[in-house]
C-alpha positions, 0 to 999 in steps of 0.5 A: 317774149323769147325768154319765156318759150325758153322756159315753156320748153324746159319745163316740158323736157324737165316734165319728161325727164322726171315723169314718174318719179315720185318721192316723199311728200306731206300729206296734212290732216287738217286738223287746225284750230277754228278760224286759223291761218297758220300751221301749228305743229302742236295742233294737227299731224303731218303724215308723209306719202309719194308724189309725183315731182311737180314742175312750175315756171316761174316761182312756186305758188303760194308756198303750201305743203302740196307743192313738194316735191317740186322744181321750178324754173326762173329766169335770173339774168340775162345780157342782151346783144346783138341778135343773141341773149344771155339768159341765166336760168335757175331751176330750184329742186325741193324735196321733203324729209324728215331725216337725210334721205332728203339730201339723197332725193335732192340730188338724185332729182338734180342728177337726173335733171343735169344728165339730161340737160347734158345729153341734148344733141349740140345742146340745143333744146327745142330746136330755137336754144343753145345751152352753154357746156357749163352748169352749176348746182349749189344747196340752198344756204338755209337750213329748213330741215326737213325741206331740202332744195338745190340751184341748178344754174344754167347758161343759154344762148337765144338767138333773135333777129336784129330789128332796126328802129324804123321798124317800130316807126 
């Protein structure tokens, strides 16, 4: 499917663009109470150290205090037309903090991911996708403090040949 090379080759330029930057991450001491589930503040400590942003395509997995920082990529709309797709692309920035450096480090990994999206030649990614001139970003409209995240809404255009019904007959 077209719209998963798509994202494939996003997640490899966004890889690049953030390859070394490493920013605040929860280390936990795994000190939880035999046979626990759950995370209780009150029984183990969270320390904090660096790591490199990860990237994911598609969602997070299985939430865990490991994944942050990170930014994963989903597709979230699309109209299809005749030999053109319309896809919608969320990438969703997370960073960890437990005071507002978080803010800063959410945006500074969202400028640095939307210049560079800005800056591809014709804005064409791959040579196979057409980004649109306009891009959006928005915070995320919960407060988890002391995790940060930010919505960079992108536009595509993916170009497809117009097959005609006889040739799936």
């Amino acid at each position: 499917m077209t719209e998963f090379y798509l994202i494939d080759a996003l997640k490899d330029f966004i890889q690049k663009v953030l390859n070394g930057e490493k920013l605040e991450a929860v280390v936990d001491d795994g000190l939880r109470p035999e046979g626990s589930l759950w995370e209780t503040p009150d029984q183990h400590t969270e320390q904090s150290e660096l790591s490199d942003v990860k990237v994911y395509d598609g969602f997070l997995p299985p939430l865990e205090d490991s994944h942050v920082p990170f930014v994963y990529i989903r597709p979230t709309s699309a109209t299809v037309n005749a030999g053109r797709t319309d896809l919608t692309v969320v990438l969703t920035v997370g960073v960890y903090a437990e005071d507002f450096k978080g803010y800063k480090d959410a945006m500074h990994v969202t400028r640095r991911i939307t210049s560079a999206l800005n800056s591809l030649k014709n804005n064409h990614l791959a040579k196979r996708f057409e980004r649109t001139n306009e891009m959006s970003w928005s915070w995320n409209a919960t407060d988890d403090t002391p995790y940060w995240s930010v919505d960079i809404t992108t536009e595509w255009y993916i170009y497809t040949d117009v097959q005609t019904v006889e040739d799936f007959l």
